[in-house]
C-alpha positions in Angstrom: -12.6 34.5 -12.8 -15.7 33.1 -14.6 -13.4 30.1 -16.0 -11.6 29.4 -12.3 -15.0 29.4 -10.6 -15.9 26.3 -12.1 -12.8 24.4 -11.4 -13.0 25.8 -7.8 -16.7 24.4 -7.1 -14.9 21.1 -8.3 -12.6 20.4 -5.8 -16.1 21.5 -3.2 -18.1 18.5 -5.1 -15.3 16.2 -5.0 -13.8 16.6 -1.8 -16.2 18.0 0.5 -17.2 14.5 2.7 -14.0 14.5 3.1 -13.5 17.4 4.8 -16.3 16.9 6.5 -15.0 13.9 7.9 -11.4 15.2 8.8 -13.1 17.9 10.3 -16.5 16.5 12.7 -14.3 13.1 13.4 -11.7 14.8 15.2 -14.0 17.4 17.2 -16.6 14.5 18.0 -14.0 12.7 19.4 -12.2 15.4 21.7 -16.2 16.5 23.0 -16.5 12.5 24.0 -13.4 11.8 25.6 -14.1 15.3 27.4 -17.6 14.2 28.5 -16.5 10.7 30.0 -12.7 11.1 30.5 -11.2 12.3 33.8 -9.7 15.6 33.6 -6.2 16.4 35.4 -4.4 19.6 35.8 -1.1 20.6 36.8 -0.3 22.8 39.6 0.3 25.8 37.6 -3.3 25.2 36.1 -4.7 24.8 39.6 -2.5 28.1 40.8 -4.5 29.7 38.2 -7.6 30.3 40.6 -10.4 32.4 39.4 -8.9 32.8 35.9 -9.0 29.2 35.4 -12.4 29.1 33.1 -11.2 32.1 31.3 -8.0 30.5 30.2 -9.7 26.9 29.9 -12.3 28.9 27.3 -9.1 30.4 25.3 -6.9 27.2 25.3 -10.0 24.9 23.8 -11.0 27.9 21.4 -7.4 28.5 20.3 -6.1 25.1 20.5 -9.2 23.6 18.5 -8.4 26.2 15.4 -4.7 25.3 15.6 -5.3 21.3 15.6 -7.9 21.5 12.8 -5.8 24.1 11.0 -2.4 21.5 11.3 -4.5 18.7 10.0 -6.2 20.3 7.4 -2.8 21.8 6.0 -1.2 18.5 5.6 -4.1 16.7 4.4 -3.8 19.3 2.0 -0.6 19.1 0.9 -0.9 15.3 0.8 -3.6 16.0 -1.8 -1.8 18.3 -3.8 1.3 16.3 -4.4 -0.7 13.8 -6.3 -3.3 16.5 -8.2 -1.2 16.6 -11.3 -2.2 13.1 -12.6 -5.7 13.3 -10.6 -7.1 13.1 -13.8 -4.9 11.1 -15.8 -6.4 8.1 -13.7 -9.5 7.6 -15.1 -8.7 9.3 -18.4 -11.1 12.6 -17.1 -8.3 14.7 -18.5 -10.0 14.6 -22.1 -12.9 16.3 -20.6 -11.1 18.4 -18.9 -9.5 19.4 -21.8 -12.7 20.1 -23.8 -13.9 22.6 -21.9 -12.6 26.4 -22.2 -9.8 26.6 -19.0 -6.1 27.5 -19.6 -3.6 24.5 -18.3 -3.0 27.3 -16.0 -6.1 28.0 -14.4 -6.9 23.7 -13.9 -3.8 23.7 -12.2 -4.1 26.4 -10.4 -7.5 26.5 -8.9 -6.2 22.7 -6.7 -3.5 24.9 -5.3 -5.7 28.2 -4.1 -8.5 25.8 -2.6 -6.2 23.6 -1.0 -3.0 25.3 -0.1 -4.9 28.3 0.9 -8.9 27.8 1.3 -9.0 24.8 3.1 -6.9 25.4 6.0 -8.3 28.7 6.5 -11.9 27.1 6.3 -10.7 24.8 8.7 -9.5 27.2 11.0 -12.4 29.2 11.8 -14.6 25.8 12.0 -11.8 24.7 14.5 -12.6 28.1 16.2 -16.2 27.6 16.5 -15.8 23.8 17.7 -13.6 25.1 20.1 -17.3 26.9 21.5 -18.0 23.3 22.1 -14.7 22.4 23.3 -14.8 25.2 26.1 -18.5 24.7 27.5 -18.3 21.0 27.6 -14.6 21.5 29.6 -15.7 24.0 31.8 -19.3 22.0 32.7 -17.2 19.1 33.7 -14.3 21.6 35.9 -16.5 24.0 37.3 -19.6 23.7 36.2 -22.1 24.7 32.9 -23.5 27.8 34.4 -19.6 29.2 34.8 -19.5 29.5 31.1 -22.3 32.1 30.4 -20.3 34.1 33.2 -17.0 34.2 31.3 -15.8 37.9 30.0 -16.2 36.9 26.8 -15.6 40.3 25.6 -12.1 40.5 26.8 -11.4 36.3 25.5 -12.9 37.2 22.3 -10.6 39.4 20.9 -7.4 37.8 21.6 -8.9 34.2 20.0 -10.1 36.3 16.9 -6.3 38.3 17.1 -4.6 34.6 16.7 -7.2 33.2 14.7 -6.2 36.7 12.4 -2.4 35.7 13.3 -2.5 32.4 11.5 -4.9 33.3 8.4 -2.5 36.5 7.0 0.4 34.5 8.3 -0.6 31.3 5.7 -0.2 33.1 2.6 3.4 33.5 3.5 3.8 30.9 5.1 2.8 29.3 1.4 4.6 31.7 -0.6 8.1 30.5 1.7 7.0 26.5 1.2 5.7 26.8 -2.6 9.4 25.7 -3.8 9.2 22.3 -2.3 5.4 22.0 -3.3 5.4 22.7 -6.8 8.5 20.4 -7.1 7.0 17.4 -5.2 3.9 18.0 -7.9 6.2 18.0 -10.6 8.0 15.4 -9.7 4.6 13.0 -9.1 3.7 14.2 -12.8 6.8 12.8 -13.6 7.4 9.7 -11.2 4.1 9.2 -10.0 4.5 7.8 -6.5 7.8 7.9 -6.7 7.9 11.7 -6.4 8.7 11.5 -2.4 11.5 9.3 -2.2 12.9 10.6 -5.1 12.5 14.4 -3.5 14.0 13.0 -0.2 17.0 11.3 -1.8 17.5 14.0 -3.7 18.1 16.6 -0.9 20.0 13.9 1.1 22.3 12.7 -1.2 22.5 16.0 -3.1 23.4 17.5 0.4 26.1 15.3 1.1 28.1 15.4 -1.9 27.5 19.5 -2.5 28.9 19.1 1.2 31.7 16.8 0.3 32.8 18.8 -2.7 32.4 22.1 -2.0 31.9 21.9 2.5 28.4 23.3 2.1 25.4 20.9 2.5 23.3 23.6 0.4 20.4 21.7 -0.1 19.8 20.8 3.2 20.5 24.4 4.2 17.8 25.6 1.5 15.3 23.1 2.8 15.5 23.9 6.5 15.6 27.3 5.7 12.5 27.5 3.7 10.6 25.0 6.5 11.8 27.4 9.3 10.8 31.0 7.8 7.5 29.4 7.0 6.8 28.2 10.5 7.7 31.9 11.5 5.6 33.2 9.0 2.7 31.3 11.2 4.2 32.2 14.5 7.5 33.9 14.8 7.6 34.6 18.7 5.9 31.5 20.2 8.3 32.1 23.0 6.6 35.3 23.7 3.5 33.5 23.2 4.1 30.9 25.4 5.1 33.7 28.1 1.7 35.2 27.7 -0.3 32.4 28.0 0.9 31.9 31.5 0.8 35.6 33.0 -3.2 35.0 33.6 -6.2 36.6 32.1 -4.8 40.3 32.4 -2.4 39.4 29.1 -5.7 38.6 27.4 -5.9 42.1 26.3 -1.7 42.4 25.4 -2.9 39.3 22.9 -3.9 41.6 19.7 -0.9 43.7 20.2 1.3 40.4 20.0 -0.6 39.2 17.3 -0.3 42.7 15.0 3.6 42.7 16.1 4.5 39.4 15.2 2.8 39.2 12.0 5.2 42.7 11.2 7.9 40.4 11.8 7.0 37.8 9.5 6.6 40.3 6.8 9.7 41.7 7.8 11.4 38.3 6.3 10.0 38.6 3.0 12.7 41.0 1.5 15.2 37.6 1.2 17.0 36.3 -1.9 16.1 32.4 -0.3 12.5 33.5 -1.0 12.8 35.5 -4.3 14.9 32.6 -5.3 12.4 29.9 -4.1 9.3 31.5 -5.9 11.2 32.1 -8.9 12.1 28.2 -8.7 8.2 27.4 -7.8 6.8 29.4 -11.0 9.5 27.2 -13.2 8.1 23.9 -11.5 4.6 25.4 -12.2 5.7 26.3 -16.3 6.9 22.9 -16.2 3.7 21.5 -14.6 1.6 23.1 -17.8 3.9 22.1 -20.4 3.5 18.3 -19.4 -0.3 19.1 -19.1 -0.6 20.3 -22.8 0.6 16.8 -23.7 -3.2 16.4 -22.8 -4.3 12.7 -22.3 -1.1 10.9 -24.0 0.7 12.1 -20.6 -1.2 9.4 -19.0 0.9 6.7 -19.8 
């Protein structure tokens, strides 16, 4: 831990205006175009009546985590594709290599912050922005002193129970996608830039003839498969969500329920040779990964 501490402060010094950025651009932009937009609801909103500011306060709260958590995953992954020859660059890979970290643990440590740190950091900064959110949307719809007066301790618990949703559910949600990371990062040690299109013709054309010669497109089957059960390891019943969010502020309090339940179904998709297969897969992309690492600086070229 003493050795990955170091290498995890790292990616805080060098990345942390951006973040900053990616994070106060979007949420100073949603507060002005709330302050001076005009605001329109539909007629189910309007049927709402007096549960209106409650489930205004919820939707800004829940949907603020949500955006920032979306944007702050694929930043993230954008980032990690291209980690492996971060330091080749500028030849900071001899330094690197001077100092007393396993290949493992400098590859590593990009991964945990990004993949996992990040978008969870994001989403509780989403989640307190979305404070904001709801007290400058209610001030304009019915007015600032109708805030103070919301029940917050029945609408806290249910944004905390899907704040909690999404944090256990990214792990997994990780764990079901780390197949197709760790080979896009192998594949931009190997091909630079190239990695994408090379990881996108791949499954294509790969699809199509496993499909022509054998009548199964298996890599295409693989992909989707691994992108769905991750999106369920987020959220696996958004229907039921969906159907919550419109029953009123009595469901508020059904929200942790939902929340423990569908996070039991997510785990209940764990026990699945397509994702004992995948992270088997992912650690040989990884051993790969610190093999070409140990060719220390000459791998720059």
């Amino acid at each position: 831990m003493n050795k990955l501490l170091p290498l995890l402060r790292r990616e805080w010094l060098q990345y942390r205006f951006g973040w900053a950025l990616m994070l106060g651009v979007p949420l100073a932009i949603t507060l002005l175009l709330l302050s001076f937009g005009e605001i329109q609801f539909g007629q189910e909103a309007a049927s709402a009546g007096e549960k209106l500011p409650s489930l205004l306060a919820v939707a800004s709260m829940a949907g603020s985590a949500a955006v920032f958590f979306i944007i702050a995953s694929f930043s993230s992954i954008i980032i990690v594709a291209g980690m492996a020859r971060r330091d080749h660059s500028d030849r900071s890979i001899e330094f690197w290599l001077s100092l007393p970290a396993t290949h493992s643990a400098s590859l590593a440590a990009p991964l945990i912050v990004h993949l996992l740190l990040v978008p969870a950091a994001a989403l509780l900064a989403g989640m307190a922005g979305g404070v904001l959110v709801s007290m400058v949307l209610l001030t304009r719809v019915v007015g600032f002193a109708e805030w103070f007066t919301l029940p917050w301790f029945d609408l806290m618990p249910a944004v905390l129970a899907l704040a909690a949703r999404l944090l256990a559910g990214l792990p997994l949600a990780i764990l079901w996608l780390s197949p197709l990371i760790m080979l896009v990062v192998l594949l931009s040690a190997w091909f630079r830039s190239w990695s994408w299109v090379i990881l996108g013709v791949g499954i294509g054309v790969g699809s199509q003839l496993l499909n022509r010669v054998f009548g199964q497109p298996l890599l295409s089957d693989v992909t989707l498969g691994l992108l769905t059960q991750a999106r369920s390891a987020l959220v696996h019943g958004g229907e039921s969500l969906a159907l919550r969010s419109t029953e009123g502020g009595e469901a508020l309090g059904q929200v942790p329920a939902w929340a423990l339940h569908d996070l039991g179904l997510a785990f209940r998709e764990l026990p699945s040779p397509l994702l004992a297969g995948g992270l088997l897969f992912a650690a040989g992309c990884f051993y790969l990964l610190v093999l070409w690492r140990e060719r220390g600086a000459g791998a720059a070229g």
